[in-house]
RODODO-739363 format. One record per residue (C-alpha): x, y, z; residue in three letters; residue number from 1. Coordinates in steps of 0.1 Angstrom, whole numbers, plus 5000, padded with zeros to 4 digits. Example, Ala and Ser with C-alpha at 12.3 -4.5 7.8 and 13.67 -1.06 7.14 Angstrom:
REM residues 2
+------+------+------+------+------+
:   c1 :   c2 :   c3 : resn : resi :
+------+------+------+------+------+
: 5123 : 4955 : 5078 :  ALA :    1 :
: 5137 : 4989 : 5071 :  SER :    2 :
+------+------+------+------+------+
This chain:
REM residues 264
+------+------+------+------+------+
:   c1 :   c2 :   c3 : resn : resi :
+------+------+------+------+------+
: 5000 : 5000 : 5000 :  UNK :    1 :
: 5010 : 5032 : 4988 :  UNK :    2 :
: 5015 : 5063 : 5013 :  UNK :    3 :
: 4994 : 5082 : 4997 :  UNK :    4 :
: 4964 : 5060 : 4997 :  UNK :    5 :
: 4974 : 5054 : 5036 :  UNK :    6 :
: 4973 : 5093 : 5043 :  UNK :    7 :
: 4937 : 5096 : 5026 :  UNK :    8 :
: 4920 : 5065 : 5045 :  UNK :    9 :
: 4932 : 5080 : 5077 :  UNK :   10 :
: 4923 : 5114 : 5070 :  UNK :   11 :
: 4887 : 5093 : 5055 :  UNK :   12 :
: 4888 : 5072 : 5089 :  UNK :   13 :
: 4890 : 5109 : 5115 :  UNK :   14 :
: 4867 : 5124 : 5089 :  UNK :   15 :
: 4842 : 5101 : 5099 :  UNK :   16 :
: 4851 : 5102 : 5136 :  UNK :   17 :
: 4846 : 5140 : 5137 :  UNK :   18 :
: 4807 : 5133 : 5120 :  UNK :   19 :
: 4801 : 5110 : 5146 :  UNK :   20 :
: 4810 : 5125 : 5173 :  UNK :   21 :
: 4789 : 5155 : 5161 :  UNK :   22 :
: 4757 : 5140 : 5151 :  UNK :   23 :
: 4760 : 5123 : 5185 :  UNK :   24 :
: 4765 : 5155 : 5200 :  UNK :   25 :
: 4801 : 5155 : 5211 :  UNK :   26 :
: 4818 : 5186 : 5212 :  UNK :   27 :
: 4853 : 5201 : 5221 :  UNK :   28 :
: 4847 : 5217 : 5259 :  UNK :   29 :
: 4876 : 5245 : 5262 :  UNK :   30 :
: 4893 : 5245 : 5291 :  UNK :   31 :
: 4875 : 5273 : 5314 :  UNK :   32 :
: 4895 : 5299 : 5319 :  UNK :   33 :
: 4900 : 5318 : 5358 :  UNK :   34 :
: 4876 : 5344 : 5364 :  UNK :   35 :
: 4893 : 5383 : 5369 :  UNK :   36 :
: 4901 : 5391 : 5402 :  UNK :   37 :
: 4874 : 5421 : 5412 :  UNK :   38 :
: 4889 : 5448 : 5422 :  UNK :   39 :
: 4876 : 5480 : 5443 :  UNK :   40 :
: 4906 : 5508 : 5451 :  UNK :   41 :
: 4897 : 5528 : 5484 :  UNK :   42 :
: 4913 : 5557 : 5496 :  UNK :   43 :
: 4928 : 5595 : 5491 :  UNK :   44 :
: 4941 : 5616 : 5462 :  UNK :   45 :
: 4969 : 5592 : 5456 :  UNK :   46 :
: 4949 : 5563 : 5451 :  UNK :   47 :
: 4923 : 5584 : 5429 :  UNK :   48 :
: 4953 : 5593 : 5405 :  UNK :   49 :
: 4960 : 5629 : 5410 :  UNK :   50 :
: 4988 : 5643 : 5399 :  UNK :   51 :
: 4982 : 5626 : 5366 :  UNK :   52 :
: 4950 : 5638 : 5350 :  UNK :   53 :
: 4929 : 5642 : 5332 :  UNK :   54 :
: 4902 : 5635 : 5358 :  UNK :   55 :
: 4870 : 5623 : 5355 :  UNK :   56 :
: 4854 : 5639 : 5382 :  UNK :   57 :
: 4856 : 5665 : 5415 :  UNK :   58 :
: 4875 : 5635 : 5430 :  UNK :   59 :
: 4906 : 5642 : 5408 :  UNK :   60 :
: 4897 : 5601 : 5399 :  UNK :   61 :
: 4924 : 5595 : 5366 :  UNK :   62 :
: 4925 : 5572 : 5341 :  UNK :   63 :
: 4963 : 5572 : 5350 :  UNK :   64 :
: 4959 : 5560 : 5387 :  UNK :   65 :
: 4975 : 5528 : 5400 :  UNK :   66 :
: 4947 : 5512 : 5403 :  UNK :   67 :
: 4935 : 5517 : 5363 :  UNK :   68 :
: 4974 : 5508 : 5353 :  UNK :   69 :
: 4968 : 5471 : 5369 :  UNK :   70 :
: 4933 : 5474 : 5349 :  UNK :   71 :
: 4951 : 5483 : 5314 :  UNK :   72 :
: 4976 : 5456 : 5322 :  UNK :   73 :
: 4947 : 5428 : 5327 :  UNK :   74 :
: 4965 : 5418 : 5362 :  UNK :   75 :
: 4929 : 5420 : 5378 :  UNK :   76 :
: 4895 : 5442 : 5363 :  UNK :   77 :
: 4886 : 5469 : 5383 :  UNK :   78 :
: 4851 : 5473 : 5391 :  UNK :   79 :
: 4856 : 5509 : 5406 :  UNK :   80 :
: 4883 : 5533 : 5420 :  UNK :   81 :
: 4861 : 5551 : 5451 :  UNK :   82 :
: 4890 : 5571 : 5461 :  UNK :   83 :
: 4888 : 5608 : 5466 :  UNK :   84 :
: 4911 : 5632 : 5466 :  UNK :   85 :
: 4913 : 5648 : 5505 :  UNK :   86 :
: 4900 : 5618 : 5522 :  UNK :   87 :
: 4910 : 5603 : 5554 :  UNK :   88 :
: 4908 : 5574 : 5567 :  UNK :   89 :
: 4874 : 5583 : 5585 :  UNK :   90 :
: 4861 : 5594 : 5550 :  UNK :   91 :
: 4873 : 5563 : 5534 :  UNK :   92 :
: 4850 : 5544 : 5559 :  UNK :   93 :
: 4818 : 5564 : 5560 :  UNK :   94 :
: 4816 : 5575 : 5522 :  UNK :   95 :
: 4836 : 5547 : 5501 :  UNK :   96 :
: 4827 : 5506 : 5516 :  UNK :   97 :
: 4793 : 5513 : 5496 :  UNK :   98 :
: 4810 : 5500 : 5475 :  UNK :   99 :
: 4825 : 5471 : 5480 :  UNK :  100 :
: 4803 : 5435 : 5475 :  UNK :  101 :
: 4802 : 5403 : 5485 :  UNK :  102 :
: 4822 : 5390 : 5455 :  UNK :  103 :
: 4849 : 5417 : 5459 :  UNK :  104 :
: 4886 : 5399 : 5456 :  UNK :  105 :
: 4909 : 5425 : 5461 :  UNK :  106 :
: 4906 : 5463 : 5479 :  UNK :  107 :
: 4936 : 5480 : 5477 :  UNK :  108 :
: 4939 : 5512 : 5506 :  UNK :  109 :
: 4959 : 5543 : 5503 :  UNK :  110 :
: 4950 : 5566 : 5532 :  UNK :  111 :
: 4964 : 5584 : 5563 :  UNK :  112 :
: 4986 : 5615 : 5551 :  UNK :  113 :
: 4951 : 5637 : 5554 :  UNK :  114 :
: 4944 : 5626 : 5586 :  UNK :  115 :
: 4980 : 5641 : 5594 :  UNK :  116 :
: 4971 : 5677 : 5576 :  UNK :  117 :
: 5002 : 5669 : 5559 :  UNK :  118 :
: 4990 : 5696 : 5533 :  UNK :  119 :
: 4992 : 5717 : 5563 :  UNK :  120 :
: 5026 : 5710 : 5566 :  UNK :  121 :
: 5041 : 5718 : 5535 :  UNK :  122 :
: 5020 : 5750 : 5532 :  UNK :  123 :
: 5040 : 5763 : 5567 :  UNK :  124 :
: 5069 : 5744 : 5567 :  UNK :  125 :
: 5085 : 5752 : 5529 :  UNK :  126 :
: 5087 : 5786 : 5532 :  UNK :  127 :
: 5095 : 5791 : 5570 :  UNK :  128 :
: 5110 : 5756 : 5581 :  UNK :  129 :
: 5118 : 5776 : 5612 :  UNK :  130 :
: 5083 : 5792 : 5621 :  UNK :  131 :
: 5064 : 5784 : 5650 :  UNK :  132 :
: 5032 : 5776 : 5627 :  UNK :  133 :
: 5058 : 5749 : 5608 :  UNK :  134 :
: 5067 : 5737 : 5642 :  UNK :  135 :
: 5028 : 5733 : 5649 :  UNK :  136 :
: 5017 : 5714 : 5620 :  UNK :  137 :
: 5045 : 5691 : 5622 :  UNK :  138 :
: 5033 : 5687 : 5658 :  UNK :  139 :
: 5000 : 5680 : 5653 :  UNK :  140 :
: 5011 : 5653 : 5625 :  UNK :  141 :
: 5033 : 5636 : 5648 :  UNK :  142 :
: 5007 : 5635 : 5675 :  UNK :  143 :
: 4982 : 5617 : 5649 :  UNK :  144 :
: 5004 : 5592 : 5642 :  UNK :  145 :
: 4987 : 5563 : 5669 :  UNK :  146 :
: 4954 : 5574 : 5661 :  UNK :  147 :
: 4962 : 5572 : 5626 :  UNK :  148 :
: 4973 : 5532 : 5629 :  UNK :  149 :
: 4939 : 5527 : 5650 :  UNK :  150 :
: 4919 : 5540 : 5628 :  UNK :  151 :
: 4936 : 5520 : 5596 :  UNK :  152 :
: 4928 : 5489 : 5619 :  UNK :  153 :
: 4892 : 5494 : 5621 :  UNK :  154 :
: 4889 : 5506 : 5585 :  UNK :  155 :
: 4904 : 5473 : 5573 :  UNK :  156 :
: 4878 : 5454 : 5601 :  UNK :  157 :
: 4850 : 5474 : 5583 :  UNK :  158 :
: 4862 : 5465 : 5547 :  UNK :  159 :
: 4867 : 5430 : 5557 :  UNK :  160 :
: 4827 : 5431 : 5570 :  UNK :  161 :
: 4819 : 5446 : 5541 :  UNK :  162 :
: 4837 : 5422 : 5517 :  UNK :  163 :
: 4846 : 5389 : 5536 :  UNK :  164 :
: 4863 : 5373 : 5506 :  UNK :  165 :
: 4885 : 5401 : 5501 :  UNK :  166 :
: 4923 : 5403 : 5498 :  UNK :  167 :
: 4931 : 5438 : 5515 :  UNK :  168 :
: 4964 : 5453 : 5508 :  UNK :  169 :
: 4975 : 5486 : 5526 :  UNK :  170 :
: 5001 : 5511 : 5508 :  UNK :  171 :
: 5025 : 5536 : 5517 :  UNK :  172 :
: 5038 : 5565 : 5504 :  UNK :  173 :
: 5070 : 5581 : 5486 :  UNK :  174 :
: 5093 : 5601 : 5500 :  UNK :  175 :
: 5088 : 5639 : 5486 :  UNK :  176 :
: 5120 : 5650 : 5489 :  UNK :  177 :
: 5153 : 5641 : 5479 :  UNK :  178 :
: 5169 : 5652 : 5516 :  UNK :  179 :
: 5187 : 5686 : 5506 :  UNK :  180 :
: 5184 : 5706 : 5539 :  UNK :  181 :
: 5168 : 5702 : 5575 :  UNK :  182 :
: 5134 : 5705 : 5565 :  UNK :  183 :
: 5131 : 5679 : 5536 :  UNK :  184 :
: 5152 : 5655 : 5559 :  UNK :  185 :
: 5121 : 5660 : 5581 :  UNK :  186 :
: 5095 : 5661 : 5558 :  UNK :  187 :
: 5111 : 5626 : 5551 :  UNK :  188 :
: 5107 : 5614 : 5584 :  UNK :  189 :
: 5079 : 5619 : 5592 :  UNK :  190 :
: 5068 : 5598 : 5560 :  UNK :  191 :
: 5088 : 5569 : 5572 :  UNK :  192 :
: 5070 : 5575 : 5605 :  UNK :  193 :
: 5035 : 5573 : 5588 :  UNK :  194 :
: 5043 : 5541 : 5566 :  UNK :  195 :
: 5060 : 5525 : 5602 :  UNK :  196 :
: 5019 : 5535 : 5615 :  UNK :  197 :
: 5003 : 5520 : 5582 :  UNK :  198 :
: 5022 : 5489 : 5584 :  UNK :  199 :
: 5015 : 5487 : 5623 :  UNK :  200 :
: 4981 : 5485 : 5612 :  UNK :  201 :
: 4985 : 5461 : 5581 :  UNK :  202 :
: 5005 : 5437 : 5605 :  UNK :  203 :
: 4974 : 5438 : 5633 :  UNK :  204 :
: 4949 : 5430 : 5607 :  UNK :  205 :
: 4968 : 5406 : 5591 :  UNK :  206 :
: 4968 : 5421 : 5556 :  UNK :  207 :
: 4996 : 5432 : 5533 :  UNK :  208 :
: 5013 : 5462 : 5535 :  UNK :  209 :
: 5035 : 5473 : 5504 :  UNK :  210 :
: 5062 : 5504 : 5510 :  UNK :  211 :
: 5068 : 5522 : 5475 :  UNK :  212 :
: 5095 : 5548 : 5494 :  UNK :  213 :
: 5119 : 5523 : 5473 :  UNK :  214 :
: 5103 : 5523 : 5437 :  UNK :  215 :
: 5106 : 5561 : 5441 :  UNK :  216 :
: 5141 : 5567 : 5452 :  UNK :  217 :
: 5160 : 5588 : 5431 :  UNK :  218 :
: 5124 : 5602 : 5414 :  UNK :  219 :
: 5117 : 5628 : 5443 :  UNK :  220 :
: 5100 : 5667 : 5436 :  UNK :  221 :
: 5135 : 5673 : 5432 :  UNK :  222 :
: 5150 : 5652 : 5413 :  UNK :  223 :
: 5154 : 5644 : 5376 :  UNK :  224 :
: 5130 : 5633 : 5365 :  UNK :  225 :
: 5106 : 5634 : 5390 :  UNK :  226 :
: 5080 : 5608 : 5396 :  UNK :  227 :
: 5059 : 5635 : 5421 :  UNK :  228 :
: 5049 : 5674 : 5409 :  UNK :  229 :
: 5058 : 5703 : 5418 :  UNK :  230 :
: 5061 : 5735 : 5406 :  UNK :  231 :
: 5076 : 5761 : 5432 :  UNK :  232 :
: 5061 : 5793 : 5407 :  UNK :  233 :
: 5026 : 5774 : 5421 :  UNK :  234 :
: 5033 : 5761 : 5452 :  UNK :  235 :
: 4996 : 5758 : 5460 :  UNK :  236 :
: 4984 : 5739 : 5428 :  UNK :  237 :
: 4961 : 5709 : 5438 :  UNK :  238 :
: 4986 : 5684 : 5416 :  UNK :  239 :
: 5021 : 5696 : 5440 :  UNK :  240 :
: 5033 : 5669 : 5458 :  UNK :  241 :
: 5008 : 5640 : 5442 :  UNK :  242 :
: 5025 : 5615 : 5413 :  UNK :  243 :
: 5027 : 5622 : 5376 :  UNK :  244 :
: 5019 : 5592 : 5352 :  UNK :  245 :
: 5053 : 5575 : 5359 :  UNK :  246 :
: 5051 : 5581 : 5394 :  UNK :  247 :
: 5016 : 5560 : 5394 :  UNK :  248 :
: 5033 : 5533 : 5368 :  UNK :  249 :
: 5061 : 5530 : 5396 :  UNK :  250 :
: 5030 : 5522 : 5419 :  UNK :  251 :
: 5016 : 5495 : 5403 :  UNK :  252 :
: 5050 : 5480 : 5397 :  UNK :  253 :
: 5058 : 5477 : 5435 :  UNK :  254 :
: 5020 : 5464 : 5437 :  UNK :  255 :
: 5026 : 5441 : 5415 :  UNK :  256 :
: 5063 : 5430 : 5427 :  UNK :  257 :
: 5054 : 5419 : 5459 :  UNK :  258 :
: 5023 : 5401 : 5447 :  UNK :  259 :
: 4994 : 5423 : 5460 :  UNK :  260 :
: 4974 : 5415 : 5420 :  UNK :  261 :
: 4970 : 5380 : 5431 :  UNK :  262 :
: 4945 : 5361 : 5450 :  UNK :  263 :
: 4966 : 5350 : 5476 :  UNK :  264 :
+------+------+------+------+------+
């Protein structure tokens, strides 16, 4: 027997497999792929995206948040970004858990520099480091600190309530400044001592906490280039101090690093 005439009566032979199998109703199941992991971002204007426009609302919400980045990049599908620009952690939990659902898989949280007034800070402290109103503000933001971790512990309880299947993952934030004199060595500081209070509160709750002080380095206001605006000719536009597109890029990178897009 020829090869030829062996090639056709196999290919004859699965024809007729393949019109069995269909008139017996057989067909080819795909394998079914994982659902998305839902997603629901809480928290201030650095969660929302400002600093990167252009927003979508009063919120200063952007298509260029963190949060949207790890949408674009199909690591999970986010089913909202609730976060507002100038909302503390009390905020978070009496205007944003709406909403969360029952099906929610993963709430990321960026909160806790507005319940410090750290706007405060740099609006008395960069142009008199040495004023008594300078000295006040970074007082009171010291002072908040505790509170601050306490409150991070109940908002994760009440997220947790809210969405009992969730994965909850608690960020930090960057360092502003690149340390050049007392007062942006200070500044600094007192970031590390807020992330020390957010992962106080990650590490009670038993949910992840991932630092981005790191993924920023080097990327300061006043460096080049800089990840975070500012422009010192506007020292009170809304977008000073929050991150530019890369900034929020170098976000979702340290998200996605140390694993906070997966379900476990």
């Amino acid at each position: 027997m020829g090869k030829r005439t062996t090639i056709r009566r196999r290919s004859a032979l699965a024809a007729g497999l393949a019109t069995m199998a269909m008139a017996l109703g057989f067909t080819a199941v795909p394998a079914e792929a994982a659902p998305p992991i839902a997603y629901v971002a809480l928290g201030d204007s650095y969660a929302a995206g400002q600093g990167a426009g252009p927003y979508l609302d009063s919120c200063f919400r952007s298509d260029n948040s963190y949060a949207a980045d790890a949408d674009v990049a199909k690591s999970v599908r986010l089913v909202t970004n609730a976060a507002c620009s100038g909302a503390t952690t009390l905020d978070v939990a009496a205007t944003q858990l709406g909403r969360l659902k029952k099906n929610t898989a993963l709430v990321t949280i960026t909160a806790g520099a507005n319940d410090l007034n750290s706007t405060a800070v740099l609006i008395a402290c960069l142009p008199a480091p040495s004023s008594a109103n300078c000295a006040a503000a970074l007082g009171f933001a010291s002072n908040m600190l505790g509170t601050v971790s306490a409150r991070l512990v109940g908002l994760v309880q009440a997220v947790h309530a809210a969405a009992p299947n969730a994965k909850i993952v608690l960020t930090g934030y960057p360092h502003l400044f690149e340390p050049v004199d007392t007062f942006t060595a200070t500044a600094n500081l007192l970031t590390d001592r807020l992330n020390t209070a957010i992962a106080a509160a990650a590490d009670y709750t038993k949910t992840q906490y991932v630092d981005v002080t790191t993924a920023f380095a080097g990327h300061a206001t006043n460096s080049t280039p800089a990840w975070i605006n500012y422009d010192p000719l506007t020292p009170l536009a809304p977008d000073n101090f929050h991150p530019n597109a890369s900034g929020y890029e170098a976000y979702y990178a340290a998200l996605l690093a140390k694993g906070a897009y997966s379900k476990s």
